[in-house]
C-alpha positions in Angstrom: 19.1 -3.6 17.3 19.6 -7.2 16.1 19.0 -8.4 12.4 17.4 -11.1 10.5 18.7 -9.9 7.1 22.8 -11.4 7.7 23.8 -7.8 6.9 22.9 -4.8 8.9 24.0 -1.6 7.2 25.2 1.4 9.4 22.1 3.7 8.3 20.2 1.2 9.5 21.6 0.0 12.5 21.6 4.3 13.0 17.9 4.4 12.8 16.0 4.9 16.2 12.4 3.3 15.9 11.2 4.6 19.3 11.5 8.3 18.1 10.1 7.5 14.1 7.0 5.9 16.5 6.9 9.4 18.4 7.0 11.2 15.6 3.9 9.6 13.9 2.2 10.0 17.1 2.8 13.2 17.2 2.3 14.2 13.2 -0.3 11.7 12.2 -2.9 14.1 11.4 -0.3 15.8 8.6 -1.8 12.8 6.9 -5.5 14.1 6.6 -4.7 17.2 6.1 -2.8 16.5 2.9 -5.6 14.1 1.8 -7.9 17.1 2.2 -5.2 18.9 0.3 -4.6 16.2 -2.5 -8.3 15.7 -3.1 -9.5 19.5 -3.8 -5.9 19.4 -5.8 -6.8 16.8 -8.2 -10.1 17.1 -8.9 -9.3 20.8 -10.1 -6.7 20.3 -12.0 -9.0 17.3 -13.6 -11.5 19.9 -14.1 -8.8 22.4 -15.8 -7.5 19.6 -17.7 -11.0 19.5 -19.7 -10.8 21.5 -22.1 -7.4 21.2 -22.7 -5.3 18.2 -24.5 -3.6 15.7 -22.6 0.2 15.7 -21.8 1.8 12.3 -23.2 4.5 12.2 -19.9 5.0 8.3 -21.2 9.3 8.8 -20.3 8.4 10.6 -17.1 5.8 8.2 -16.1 8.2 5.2 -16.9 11.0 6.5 -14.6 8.4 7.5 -11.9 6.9 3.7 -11.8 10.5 3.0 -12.3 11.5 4.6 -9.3 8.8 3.1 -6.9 9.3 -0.3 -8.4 12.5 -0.1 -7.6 12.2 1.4 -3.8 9.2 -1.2 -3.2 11.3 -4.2 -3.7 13.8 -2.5 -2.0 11.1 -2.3 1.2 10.3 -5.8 0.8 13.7 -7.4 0.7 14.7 -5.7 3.9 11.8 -6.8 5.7 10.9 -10.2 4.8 13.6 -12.0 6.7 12.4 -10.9 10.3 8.7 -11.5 8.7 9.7 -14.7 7.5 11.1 -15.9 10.7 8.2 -14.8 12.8 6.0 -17.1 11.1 8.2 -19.8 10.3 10.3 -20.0 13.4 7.9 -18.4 16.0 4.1 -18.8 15.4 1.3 -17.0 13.2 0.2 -15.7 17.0 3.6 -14.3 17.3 3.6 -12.9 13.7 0.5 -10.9 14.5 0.9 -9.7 18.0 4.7 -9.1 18.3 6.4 -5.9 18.6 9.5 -7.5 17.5 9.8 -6.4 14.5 10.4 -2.7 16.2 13.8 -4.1 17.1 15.2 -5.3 13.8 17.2 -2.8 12.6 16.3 -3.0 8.5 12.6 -3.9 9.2 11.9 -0.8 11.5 13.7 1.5 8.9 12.6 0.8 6.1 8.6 -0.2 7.8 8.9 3.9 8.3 10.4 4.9 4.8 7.9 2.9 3.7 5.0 4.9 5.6 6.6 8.4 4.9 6.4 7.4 1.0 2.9 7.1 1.4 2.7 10.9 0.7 5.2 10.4 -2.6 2.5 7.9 -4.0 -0.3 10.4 -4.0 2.1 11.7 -7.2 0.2 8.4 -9.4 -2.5 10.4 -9.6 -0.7 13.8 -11.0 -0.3 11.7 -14.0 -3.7 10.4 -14.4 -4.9 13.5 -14.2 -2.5 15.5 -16.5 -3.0 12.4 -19.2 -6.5 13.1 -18.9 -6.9 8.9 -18.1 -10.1 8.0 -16.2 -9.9 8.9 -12.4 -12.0 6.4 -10.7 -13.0 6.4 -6.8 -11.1 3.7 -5.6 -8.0 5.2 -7.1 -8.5 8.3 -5.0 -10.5 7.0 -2.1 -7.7 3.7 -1.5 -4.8 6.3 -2.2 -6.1 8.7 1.0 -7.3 6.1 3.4 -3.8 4.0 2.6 -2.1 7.3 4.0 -3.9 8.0 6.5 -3.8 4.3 7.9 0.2 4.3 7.4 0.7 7.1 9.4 -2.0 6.0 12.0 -0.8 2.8 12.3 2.5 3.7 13.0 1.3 5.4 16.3 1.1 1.5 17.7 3.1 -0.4 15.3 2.2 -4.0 16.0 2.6 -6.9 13.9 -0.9 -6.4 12.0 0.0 -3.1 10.8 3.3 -4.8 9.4 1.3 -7.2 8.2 -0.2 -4.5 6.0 2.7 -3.2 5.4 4.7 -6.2 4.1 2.1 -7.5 2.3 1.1 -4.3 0.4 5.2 -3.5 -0.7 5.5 -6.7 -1.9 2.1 -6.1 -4.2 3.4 -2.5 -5.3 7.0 -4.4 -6.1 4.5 -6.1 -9.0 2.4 -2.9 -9.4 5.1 -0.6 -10.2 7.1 -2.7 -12.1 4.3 -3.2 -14.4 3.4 0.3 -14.8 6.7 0.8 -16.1 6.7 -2.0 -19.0 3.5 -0.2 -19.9 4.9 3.0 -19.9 8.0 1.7 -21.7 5.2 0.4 -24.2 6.5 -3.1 -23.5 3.5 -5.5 -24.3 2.3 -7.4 -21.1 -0.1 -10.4 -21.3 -3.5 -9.7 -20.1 -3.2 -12.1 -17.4 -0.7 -10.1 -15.7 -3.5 -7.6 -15.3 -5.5 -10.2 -13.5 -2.8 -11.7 -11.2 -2.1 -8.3 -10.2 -5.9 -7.4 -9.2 -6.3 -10.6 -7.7 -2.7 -10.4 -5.5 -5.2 -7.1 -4.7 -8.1 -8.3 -3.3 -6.2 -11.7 -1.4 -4.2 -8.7 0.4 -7.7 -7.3 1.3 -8.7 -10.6 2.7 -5.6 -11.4 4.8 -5.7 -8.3 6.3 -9.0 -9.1 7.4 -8.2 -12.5 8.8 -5.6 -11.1 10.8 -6.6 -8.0 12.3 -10.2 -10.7 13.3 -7.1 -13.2 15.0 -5.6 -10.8 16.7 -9.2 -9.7 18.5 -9.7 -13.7 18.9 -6.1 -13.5 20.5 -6.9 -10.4 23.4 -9.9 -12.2 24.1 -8.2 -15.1 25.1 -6.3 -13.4 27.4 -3.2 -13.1 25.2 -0.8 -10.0 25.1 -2.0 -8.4 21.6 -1.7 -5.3 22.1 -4.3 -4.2 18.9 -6.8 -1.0 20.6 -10.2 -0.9 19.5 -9.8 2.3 17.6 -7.6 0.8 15.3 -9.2 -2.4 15.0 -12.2 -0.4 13.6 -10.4 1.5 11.3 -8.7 -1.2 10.0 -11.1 -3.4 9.3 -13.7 -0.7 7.8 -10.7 -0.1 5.2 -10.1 -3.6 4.5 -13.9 -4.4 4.2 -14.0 -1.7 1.5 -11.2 -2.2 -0.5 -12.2 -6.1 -0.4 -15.7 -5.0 -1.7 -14.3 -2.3 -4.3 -11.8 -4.4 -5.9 -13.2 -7.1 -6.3 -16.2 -5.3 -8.1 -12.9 -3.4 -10.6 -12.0 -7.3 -11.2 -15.8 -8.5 -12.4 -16.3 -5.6 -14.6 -13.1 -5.4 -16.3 -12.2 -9.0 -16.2 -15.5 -11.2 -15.8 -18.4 -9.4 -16.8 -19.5 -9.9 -20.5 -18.6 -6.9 -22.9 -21.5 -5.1 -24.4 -21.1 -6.4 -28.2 -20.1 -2.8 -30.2 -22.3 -1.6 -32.4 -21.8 -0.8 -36.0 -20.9 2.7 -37.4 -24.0 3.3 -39.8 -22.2 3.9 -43.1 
């Protein structure tokens, strides 16, 4: 397989993207039943936790976010020279349609490490639960459907769903290494908090955009090969994630705080 990246390492040059496809079209549905798993799992250890007080974990949370940090920017290096030069050198047609990408040693590899940690992620939320932190629905609910649709996706793997995938590593690049300055108690301006929710919800909204281009593409008559199933799903997920995120960044960033109320003495 060729390579946009100037070096092509033997593990990836090794990698065969036509059985990792095969395998996610043949394992796919692992992915719902260990959201099914994950979900009972965390709300009853939440409900164990209640009575009980919370574990501090701040060294093992710091080398967890560490860890993904450090694997995300991994993802994205890897991949953004073939993304880079479908767009720049090819077309934003070309960028969503293509299969291309399949073909390029790096980005196929590390497009399906990237997938397969999916599963890994769904450890965040062991640590919100055993700090006994507030678990909100779109932790939980964008956590499951990411999964689902990473392993879904990969049954077609065209360039939307790398679109998704490209986009989201380089957010999580951000995302993880913030968590661990937090966790390493390293003080972060407050406006980090907000570029980070907004990166969020503009991820939401080109997702969006492109999965609607690629539809505008097949009915032109172009070869973009997105199937209706997939279109649906995607853009159902998108659409909420777009509507719950941006409602997390008006109540913790916009909305006025309720003015707190003196103790009586």
């Amino acid at each position: 397989m060729a390579g946009f990246n100037g070096t092509v390492y033997a593990f990836e040059q090794q990698f065969d993207s036509s059985k990792g496809m095969e395998w996610f079209q043949d394992n796919w549905l692992i992915s719902i039943y260990a959201s099914i798993i994950y979900v009972i799992f965390i709300f009853s250890a939440k409900a164990y936790m209640s009575d009980k007080p919370p574990f501090q974990l701040r060294g093992a949370l710091a080398a967890w976010s560490g860890l993904m940090a450090i694997f995300s920017i991994v993802c994205t290096v890897r991949v953004l020279p073939e993304f880079y030069d479908s767009i720049a050198n090819q077309s934003f047609q070309f960028s969503v349609c293509s299969t291309r990408f399949q073909h390029d040693a790096p980005t196929a590899l590390w497009l399906h490490l990237y997938s397969f940690a999916k599963l890994v992620e769904l450890g965040d939320t062991v640590f919100i639960v055993l700090r006994k932190q507030n678990l909100i629905f779109l932790h939980w609910y964008h956590h499951t459907t990411v999964f689902m649709y990473s392993y879904y996706g990969l049954i077609d793997n065209i360039g939307v769903v790398r679109y998704f995938c490209v986009v989201n590593m380089a957010v999580h690049s951000l995302m993880y290494s913030y968590y661990t300055l937090r966790a390493l108690r390293v003080r972060v301006p407050r406006v980090v908090n907000i570029f980070i929710t907004f990166i969020q919800i503009a991820q939401m909204a080109v997702g969006l955009f492109t999965n609607v281009m690629a539809i505008v593409y097949q009915r032109r008559g172009e070869d973009c090969p997105l199937k209706p199933l997939l279109f649906v799903f995607t853009m159902l997920m998108y659409a909420s994630y777009l509507v719950l995120f941006s409602h997390f960044f008006y109540v913790a960033y916009v909305k006025p705080k309720a003015p707190v109320k003196a103790k009586a003495a």
